[in-house]
Wavefront OBJ file of the C-alpha trace (Angstrom):
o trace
v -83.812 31.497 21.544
v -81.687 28.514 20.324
v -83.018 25.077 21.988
v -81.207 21.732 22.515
v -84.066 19.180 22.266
v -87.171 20.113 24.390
v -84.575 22.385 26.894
v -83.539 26.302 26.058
v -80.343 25.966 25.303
v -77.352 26.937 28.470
v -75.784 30.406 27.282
v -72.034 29.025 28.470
v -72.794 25.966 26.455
v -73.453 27.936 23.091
v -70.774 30.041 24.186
v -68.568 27.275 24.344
v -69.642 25.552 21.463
v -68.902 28.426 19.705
v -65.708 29.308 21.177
v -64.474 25.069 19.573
v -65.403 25.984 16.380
v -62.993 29.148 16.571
v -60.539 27.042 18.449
v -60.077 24.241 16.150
v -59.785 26.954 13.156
v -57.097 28.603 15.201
v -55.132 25.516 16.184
v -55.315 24.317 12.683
v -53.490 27.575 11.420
v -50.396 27.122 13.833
v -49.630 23.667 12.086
v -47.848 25.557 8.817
v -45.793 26.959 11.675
v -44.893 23.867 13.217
v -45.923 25.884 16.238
v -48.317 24.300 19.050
v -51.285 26.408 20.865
v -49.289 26.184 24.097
v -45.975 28.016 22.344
v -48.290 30.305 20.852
v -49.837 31.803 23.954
v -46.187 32.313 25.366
v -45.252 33.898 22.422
v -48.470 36.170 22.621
v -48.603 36.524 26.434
v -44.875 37.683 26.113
v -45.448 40.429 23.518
v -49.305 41.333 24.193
v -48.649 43.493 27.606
v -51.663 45.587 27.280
v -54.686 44.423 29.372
v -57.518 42.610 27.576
v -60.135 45.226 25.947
v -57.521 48.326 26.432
v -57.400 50.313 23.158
v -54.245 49.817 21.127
v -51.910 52.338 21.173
v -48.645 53.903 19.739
v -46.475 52.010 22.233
v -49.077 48.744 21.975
v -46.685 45.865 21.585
v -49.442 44.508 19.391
v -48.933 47.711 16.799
v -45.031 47.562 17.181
v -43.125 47.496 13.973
v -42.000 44.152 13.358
v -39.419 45.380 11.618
v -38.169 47.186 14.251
v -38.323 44.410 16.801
v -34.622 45.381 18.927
v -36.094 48.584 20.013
v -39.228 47.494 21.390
v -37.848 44.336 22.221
v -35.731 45.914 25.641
v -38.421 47.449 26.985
v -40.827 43.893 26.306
v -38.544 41.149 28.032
v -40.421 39.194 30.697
v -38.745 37.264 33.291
v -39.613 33.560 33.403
v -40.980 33.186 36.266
v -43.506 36.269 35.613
v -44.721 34.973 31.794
v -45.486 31.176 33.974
v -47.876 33.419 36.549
v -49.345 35.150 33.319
v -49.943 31.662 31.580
v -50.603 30.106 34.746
v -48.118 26.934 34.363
v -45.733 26.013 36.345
v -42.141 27.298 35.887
v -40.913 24.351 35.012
v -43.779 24.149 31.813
v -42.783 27.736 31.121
v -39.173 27.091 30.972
v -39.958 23.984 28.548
v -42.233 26.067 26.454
v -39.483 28.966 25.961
v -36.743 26.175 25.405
v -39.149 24.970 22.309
v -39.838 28.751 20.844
v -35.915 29.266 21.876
v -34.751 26.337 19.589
v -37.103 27.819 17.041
v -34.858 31.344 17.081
v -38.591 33.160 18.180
v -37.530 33.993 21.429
v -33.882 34.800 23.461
v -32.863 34.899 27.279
v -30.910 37.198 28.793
v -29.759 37.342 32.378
v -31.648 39.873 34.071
v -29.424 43.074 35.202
v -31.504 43.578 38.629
v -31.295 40.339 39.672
v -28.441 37.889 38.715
v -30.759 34.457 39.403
v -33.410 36.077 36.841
v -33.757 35.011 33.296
v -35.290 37.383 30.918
v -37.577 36.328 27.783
v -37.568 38.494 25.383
v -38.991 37.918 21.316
v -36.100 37.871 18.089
v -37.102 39.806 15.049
v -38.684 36.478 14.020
v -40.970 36.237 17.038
v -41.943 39.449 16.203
v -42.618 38.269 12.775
v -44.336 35.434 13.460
v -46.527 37.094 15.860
v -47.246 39.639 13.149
v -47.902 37.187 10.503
v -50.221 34.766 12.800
v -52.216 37.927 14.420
v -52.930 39.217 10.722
v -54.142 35.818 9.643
v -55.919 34.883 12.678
v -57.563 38.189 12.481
v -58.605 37.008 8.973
v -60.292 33.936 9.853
v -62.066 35.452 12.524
v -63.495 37.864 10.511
v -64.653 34.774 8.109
v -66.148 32.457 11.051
v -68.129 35.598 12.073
v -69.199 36.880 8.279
v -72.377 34.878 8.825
v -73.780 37.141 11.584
v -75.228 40.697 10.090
v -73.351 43.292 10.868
v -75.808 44.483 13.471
v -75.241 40.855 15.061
v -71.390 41.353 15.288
v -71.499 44.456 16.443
v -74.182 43.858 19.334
v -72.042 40.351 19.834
v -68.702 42.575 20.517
v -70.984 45.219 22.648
v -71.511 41.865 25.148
v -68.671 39.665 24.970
v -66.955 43.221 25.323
v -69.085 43.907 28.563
v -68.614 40.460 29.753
v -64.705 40.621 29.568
v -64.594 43.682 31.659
v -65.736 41.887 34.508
v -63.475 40.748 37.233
l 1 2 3 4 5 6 7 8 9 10 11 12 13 14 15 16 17 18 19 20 21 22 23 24 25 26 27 28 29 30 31 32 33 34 35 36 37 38 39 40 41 42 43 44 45 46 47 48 49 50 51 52 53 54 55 56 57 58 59 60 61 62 63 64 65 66 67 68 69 70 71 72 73 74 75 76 77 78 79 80 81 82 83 84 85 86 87 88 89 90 91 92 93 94 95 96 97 98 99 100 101 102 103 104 105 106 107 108 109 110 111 112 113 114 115 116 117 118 119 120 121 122 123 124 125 126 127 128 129 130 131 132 133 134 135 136 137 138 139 140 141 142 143 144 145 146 147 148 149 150 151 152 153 154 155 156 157 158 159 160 161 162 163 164 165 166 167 168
């Protein structure tokens, strides 16, 4: 077991320390983008819709065609007040957030046909894109930061962080 001086080390303070490194490396590839970690989780909460650890499927927004953004894109639009209870901000921050993806033609809002006070959010061909393009290379530096575990390690790792995000 890993040690910090004389003490065992705290399992949520590895975790955590780990979690940084993978942070910073993250945050650091949303600069070419000019995009922020806060506009990035709108972006993803707004097109991710399937629960955390659900297998993707056919219609996972995740596996969409980003080429084919329009058809998906109907069925994926969010009102605002919903995607600020998903990213639990206020609605004011959420409306400020999709203002700064709007300007950056990633995301559109339509008035909602059920309910005339509603805005819908709903991702351009470019958010899809861009979501496509950052997952991919996200994806790709994950797969470096955790290279120097064996591949018995990473698969045991995502056996418990898998078992641990299952709970409640």
């Amino acid at each position: 077991m890993t040690s910090i001086g004389d003490h065992p080390a705290d399992l949520g303070e590895l975790f955590h320390s780990a979690f940084r490194g993978l942070r910073r490396t993250w945050a650091e590839q949303l600069a070419p983008w000019e995009l922020t970690p806060h506009q990035w989780r709108a972006l993803m909460t707004l097109l991710r819709r399937r629960p955390f650890g659900q297998p993707a499927g056919a219609a996972d927004p995740c596996t969409a065609d980003p080429g084919a953004p329009e058809s998906v894109a109907a069925t994926e639009a969010m009102r605002l007040k919903d995607l600020a209870e998903r990213l639990r901000i206020a609605p004011r921050s959420a409306t400020e957030v999709v203002d700064q993806l709007e300007s950056k033609d990633l995301v559109r809002r339509n008035p909602d046909p059920t309910d005339r006070r509603a805005t819908l959010v709903v991702a351009t061909a470019a958010g899809w894109q861009l979501f496509a393009d950052i997952t991919a290379e996200r994806r790709d530096k994950s797969n470096e930061y955790f290279a120097q575990l064996s591949e018995a390690d990473r698969a045991e790792l995502a056996r418990i962080l898998g078992q641990l995000g299952e709970r409640p």
